[in-house]
N, C-alpha and C positions, 0 to 999 in steps of 0.2 A: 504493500500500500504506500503511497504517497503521504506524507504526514505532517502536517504543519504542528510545531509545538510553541503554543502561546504562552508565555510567563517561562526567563528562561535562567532562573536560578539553581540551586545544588538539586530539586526537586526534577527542574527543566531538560539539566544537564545530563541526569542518571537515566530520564524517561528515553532519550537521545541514544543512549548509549546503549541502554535492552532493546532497544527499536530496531537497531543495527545488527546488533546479534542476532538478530530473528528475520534476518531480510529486509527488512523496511527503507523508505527512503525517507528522508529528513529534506524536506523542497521547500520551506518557509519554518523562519525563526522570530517569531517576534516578543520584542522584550521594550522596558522602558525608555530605553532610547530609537525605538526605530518602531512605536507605537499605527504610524501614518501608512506603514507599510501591512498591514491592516487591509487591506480592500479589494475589489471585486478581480485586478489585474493580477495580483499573486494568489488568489484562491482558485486560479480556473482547473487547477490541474489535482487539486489535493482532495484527496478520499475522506481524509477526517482531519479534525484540527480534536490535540489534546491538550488541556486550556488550566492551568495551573498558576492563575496568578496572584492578584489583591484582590481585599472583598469591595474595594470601589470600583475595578476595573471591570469584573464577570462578568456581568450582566449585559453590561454592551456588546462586550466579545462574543457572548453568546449569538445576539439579536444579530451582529455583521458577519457572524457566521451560518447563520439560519438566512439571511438574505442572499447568500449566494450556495443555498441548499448543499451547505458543511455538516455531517454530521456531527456534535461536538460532544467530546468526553471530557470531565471536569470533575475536579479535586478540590478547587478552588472553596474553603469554610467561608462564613460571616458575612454570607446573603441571601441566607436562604428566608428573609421574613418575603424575598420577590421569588420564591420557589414556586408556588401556584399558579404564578401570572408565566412563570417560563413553562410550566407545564400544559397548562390551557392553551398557549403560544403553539406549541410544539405540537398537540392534537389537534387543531383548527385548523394549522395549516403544511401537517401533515411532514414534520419534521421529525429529528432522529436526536435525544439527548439522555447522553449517560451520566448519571452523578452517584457518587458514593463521597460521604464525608470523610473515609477510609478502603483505601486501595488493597491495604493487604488480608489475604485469606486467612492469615490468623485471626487480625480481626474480625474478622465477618462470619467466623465459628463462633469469634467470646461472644456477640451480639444474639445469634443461639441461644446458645447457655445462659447468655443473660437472661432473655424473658422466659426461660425455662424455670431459671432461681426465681426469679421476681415472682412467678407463680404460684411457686412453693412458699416463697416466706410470708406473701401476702395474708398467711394465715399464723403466723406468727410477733404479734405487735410489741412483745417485749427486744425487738431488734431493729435498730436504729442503722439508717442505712445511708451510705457517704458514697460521691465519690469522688477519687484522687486522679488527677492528670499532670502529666511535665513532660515539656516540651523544651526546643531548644531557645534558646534567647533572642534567635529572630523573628520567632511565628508574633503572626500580627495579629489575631483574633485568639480571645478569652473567654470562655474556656475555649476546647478543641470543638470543632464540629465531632467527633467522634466521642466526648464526651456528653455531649448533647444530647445524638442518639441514645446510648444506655441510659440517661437520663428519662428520654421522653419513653422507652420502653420499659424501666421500671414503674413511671406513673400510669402505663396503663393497667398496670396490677394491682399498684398499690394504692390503694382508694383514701390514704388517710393523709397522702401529700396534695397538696392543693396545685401545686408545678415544683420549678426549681432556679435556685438563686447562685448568682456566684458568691461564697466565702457567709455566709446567710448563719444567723444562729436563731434563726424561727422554724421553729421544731415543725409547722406546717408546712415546712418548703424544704427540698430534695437538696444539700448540700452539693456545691461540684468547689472543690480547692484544684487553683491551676498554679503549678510550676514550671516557671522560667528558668533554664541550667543548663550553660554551657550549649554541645551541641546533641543532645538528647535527642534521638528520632521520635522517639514517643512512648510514653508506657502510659497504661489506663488501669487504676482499678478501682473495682466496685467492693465497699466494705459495710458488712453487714456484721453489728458488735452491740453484743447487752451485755447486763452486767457480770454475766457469767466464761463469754466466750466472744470471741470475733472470726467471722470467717469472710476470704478475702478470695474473688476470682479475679485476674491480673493478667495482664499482657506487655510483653513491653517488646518494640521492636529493634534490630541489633542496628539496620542501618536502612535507609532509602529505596532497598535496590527492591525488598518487597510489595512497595508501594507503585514503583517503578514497575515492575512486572505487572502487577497487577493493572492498571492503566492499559498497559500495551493489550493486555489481551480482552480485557472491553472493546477495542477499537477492535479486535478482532470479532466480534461477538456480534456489533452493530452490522457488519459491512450486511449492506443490502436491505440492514431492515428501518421502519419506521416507526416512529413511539419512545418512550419515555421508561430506560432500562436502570438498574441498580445490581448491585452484586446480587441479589438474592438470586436475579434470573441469570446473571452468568452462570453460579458455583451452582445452581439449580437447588437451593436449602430450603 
């Protein structure tokens, strides 16, 4: 496939590099300085654009890749309150867009497991339930998108949290504590602790290249098709 990769940081650079490993062809690179290169004359050739960049930038990127019918695969956190409007976008007019708040398959097991816990403990109220994220000191959005999800999929079990708060000590609202460190790829875990005991499901990733892979083979997943994908319909879970 032809593959333009939008947002072209350590994330940008490693998607670049499993692309290549796998055959692919890298035909447009666009990054903050060469934002204008963007438009309809370098997209004519490209199969997918995988779009990894700020949470003020996605969204446009999306919309000037769906105007010149780019399917577009995105990692990109901390826009999703215009997820709806890109979804409704994409069915009405018959576009192709894959997002996952988290690329790698490990994660996308804990997310499993998670609402699997969540439904067990749901029946258990003397256990108080957290959760922990850290990242590396450059991620620009607080908490993670992928802490987000385990969040919104504990609330749908857990009927006694009302939502959830960054850093929050209102016992009605789902804690998420986010750590900035160094360059941490990501660890996430969910901590369920009363007074007696704590039990902790965790993931933490070693480096990029998982996240990276995984991307790649979305773009592989969409070719040809149309609609609004996620890991679930990749890993088929």
């Amino acid at each position: 496939m032809n593959i333009a990769i939008i947002g072209y940081g350590k994330m940008g650079k490693e998607i670049e590099k499993i692309a290549l490993e796998r055959k692919h062809n890298i035909k447009l690179i666009i990054d903050i300085n060469n934002k204008h290169d963007l438009n309809t004359d370098n997209l004519k050739n490209i199969d997918v654009a995988i779009e990894f960049s700020t949470p003020d930038t996605a969204v446009s990127n999306f919309y000037k890749c769906f105007d010149n019918n780019i399917p577009v695969v995105s990692g990109t956190t901390g826009w999703l309150n215009k997820y709806n409007d890109i979804v409704n976008y994409c069915k009405q007019n018959n576009k192709t867009f894959f997002y996952a708040s988290n690329f790698s398959i490990g994660v996308n097991i804990l997310f499993e497991i998670n609402l699997h816990l969540a439904k067990i403990m749901s029946k258990f109220d003397n256990y108080e339930v957290l959760i922990e994220e850290t990242h590396h000191i450059y991620k620009l959005d607080k908490p993670s998108g992928t802490a987000i999800s385990l969040a919104k999929q504990i609330l749908e079990k857990n009927k006694t949290k009302k939502g959830w708060e960054l850093e929050t000590t209102n016992k009605e609202l789902l804690n998420i504590k986010s750590y900035r460190e160094g360059e941490v790829p990501g660890i996430h875990k969910v901590i369920y602790q009363s007074d007696i005991d704590k039990l902790e499901l965790k993931h933490s990733a070693f480096s990029r290249k998982g996240f990276a892979l995984g991307a790649i083979l979305a773009a592989e997943f969409i070719k040809n098709k149309h609609g609004v994908f996620n890991m679930q319909d990749l890993l088929q879970l």
